[in-house]
Every structure is written in structure tokens, then in C-alpha cells.
C-alpha positions as CSV (number, residue, x, y, z in Angstrom):
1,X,-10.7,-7.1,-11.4
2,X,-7.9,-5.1,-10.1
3,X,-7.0,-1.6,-11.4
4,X,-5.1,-1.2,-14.2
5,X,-2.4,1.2,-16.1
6,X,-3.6,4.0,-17.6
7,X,-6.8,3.8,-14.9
8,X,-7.0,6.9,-12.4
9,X,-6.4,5.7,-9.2
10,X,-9.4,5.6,-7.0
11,X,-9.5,8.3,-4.4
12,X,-9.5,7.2,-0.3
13,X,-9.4,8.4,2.7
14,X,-8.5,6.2,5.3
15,X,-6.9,6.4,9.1
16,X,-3.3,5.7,9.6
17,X,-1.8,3.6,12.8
18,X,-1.8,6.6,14.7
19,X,-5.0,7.5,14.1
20,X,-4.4,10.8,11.1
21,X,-6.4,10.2,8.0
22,X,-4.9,10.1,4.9
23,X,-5.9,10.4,1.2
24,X,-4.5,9.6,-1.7
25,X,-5.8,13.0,-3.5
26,X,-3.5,14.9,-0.7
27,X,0.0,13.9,-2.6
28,X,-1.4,14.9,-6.2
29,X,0.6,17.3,-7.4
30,X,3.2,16.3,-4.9
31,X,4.6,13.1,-5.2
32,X,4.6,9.8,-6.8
33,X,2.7,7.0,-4.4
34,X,3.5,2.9,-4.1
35,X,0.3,1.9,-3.0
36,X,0.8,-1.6,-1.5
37,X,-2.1,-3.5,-0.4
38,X,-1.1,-6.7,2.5
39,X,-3.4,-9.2,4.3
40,X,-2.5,-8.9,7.5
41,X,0.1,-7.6,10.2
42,X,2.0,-9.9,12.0
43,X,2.4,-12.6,9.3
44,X,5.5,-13.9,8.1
45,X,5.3,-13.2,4.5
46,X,4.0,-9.5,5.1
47,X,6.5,-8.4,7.8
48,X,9.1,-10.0,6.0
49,X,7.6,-7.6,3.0
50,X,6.9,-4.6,5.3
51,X,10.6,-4.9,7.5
52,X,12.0,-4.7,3.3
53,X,10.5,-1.5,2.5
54,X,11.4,0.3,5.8
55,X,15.0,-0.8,5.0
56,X,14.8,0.6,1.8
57,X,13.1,3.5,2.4
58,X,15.7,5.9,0.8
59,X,15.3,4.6,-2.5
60,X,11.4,5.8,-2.4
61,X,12.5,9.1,-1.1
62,X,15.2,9.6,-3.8
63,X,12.1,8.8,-6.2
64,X,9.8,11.7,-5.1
65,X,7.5,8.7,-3.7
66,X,5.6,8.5,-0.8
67,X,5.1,5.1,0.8
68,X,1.3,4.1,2.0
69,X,0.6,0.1,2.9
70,X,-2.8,-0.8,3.6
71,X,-4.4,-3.8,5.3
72,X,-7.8,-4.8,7.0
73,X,-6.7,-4.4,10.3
74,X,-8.3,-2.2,12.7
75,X,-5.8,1.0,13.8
76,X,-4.9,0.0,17.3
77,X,-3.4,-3.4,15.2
78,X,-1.5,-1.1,12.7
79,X,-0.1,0.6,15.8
80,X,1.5,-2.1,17.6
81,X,2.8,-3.9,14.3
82,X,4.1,-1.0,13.3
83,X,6.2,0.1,16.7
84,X,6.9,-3.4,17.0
85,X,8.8,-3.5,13.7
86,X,9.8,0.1,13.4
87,X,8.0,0.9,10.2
88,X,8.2,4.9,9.7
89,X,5.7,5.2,6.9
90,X,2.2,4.7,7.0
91,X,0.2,1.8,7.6
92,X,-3.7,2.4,6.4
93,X,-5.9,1.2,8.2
94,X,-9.1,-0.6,5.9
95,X,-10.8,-2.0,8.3
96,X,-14.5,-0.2,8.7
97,X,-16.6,-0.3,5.9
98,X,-14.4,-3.6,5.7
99,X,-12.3,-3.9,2.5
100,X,-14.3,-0.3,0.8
101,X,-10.4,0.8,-0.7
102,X,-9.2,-3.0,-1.2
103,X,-12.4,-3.8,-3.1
104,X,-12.3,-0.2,-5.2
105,X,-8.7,-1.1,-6.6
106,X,-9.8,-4.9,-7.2
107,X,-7.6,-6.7,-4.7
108,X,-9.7,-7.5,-1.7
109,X,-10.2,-11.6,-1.3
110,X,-14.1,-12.1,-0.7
111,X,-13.6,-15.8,0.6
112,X,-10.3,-14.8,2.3
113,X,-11.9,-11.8,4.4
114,X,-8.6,-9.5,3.3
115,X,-6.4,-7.9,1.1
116,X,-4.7,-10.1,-1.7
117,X,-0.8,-8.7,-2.4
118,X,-2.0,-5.7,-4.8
119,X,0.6,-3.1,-5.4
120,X,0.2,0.5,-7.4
121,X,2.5,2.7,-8.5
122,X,0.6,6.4,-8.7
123,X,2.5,9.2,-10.4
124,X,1.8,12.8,-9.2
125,X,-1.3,13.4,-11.5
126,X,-3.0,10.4,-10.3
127,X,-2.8,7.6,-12.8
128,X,-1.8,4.3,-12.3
129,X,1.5,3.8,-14.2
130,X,2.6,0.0,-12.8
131,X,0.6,-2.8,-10.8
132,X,1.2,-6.0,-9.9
133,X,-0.7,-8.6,-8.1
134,X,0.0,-11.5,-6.0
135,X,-2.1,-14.4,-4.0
136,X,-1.4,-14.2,-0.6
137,X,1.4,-16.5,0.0
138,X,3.7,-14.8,-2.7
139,X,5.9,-12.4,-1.4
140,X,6.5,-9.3,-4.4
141,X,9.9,-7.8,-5.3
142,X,10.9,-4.4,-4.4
143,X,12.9,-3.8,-7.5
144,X,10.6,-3.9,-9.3
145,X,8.7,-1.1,-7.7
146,X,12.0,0.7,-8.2
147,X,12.3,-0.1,-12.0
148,X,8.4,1.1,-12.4
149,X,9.4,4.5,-10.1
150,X,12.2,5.2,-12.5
151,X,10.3,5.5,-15.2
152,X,8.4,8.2,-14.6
């Protein structure tokens, strides 16, 4: 089952495409987080879902929100995707223990091998304020992350 509102977002610390670890504990106190779980890099519906939030990155600065996505690919994937698309914000790496972070927030697909579309809006204390959850062929909608953001 997937983490809900009101639920304290499970801590991580994970490597981005270029290799720097991030976790989630470092932006308490700091900023808002979209936590966006994808399946994989270089699929339609995901870059498609990925190019979207680079082009609309403003709108998560203007919010006081940092931007992490996070797949089961290995780094050196996350890399290429990522200069291949010209995504600026990190891409989180899940890939060794396979699926720890996916599982701890409920959205890793046992029989699928990967991340289902799980996204988590995280204010600045740490709480979980807005999810939503999608099977992998269903694209989500970035307003919506932008109606959650603006109310907190």
C-alpha cells in the first residue's frame, strides 16, 4: 500500500545520474519536494512525463519545491536519459537493493520488476501532504502537482 497524507515520508538516500547521493531528510527545513516515482527511462509515456516537468520547471521553483524523480534504473542509465533529454533536476537512481525506496513508499510493481507512476508531494517538515498513483501506462497531470504545492 502506498504512502499516504498525513504519513511522514520515508527517509532515502539514493545516487543521482551523476553519481551525488541524495536524501530526502537534506531539503527538511528547506523546501517542499514532488517526489515522483517512473518505471523506466527511455519510454514514451515517462519521457513524455519527464520532458513536461523540465518545461515547467519554474512553476516548482516559484513553489519553494525541489524536483526529485526516481526509477529502477542503474546511474550510468539515468545519465544518458537525462543529457539526452536535457532534464536539469535529479533523476534517483533505485536500482541496488532493487526497488528498497519504491517499495518503502508502496509503489514498486513486484510482477513488473519497477516503479508503478507514484507521486508525493513533501512539505518542508516532512509529511506527505498530496499523492497520487497511477499503473504504468497512465500518464499523471502536472496541475495537479501545482494545485497540491499551492496549498501549502
Amino acid at each position: 500500500m502506498a504512502i499516504q497524507v498525513g504519513d511522514k515520508a520515508p527517509d532515502f538516500e539514493l545516487k543521482d545520474n551523476h553519481g551525488a547521493t541524495v536524501r530526502l531528510s537534506d531539503f527538511r527545513g528547506e523546501k517542499n519536494v514532488v517526489l515522483l516515482f517512473y518505471p523506466f527511462a527511455f519510454t514514451g509515456v515517462c519521457t513524455g512525463e519527464l520532458c513536461e516537468l523540465r518545461d515547467n520547471l519554474p512553476q516548482f521553483a516559484d513553489r519553494d519545491t525541489r524536483l526529485l524523480a526516481v526509477s529502477n534504473d542503474s546511474i550510468h542509465t539515468l545519465r544518458v536519459f537525462g543529457e539526452q533529454e536535457g532534464l536539469e533536476y535529479p533523476l534517483l537512481s533505485d536500482f541496488w537493493p532493487h526497488g528498497e525506496v519504491s517499495r518503502a513508499y508502496g509503489v514498486f510493481a513486484e510482477d513488473k520488476g519497477c516503479a508503478v507512476r507514484g507521486t508525493f508531494v513533501i512539505d518542508k517538515e516532512g509529511t506527505v501532504r498530496w499523492t497520487v498513483v497511477n499503473a504504468l501506462p497512465d500518464a499523471r497531470d502536472l496541475n495537479e502537482y501545482v494545485k497540491a504545492l499551492d496549498t501549502l
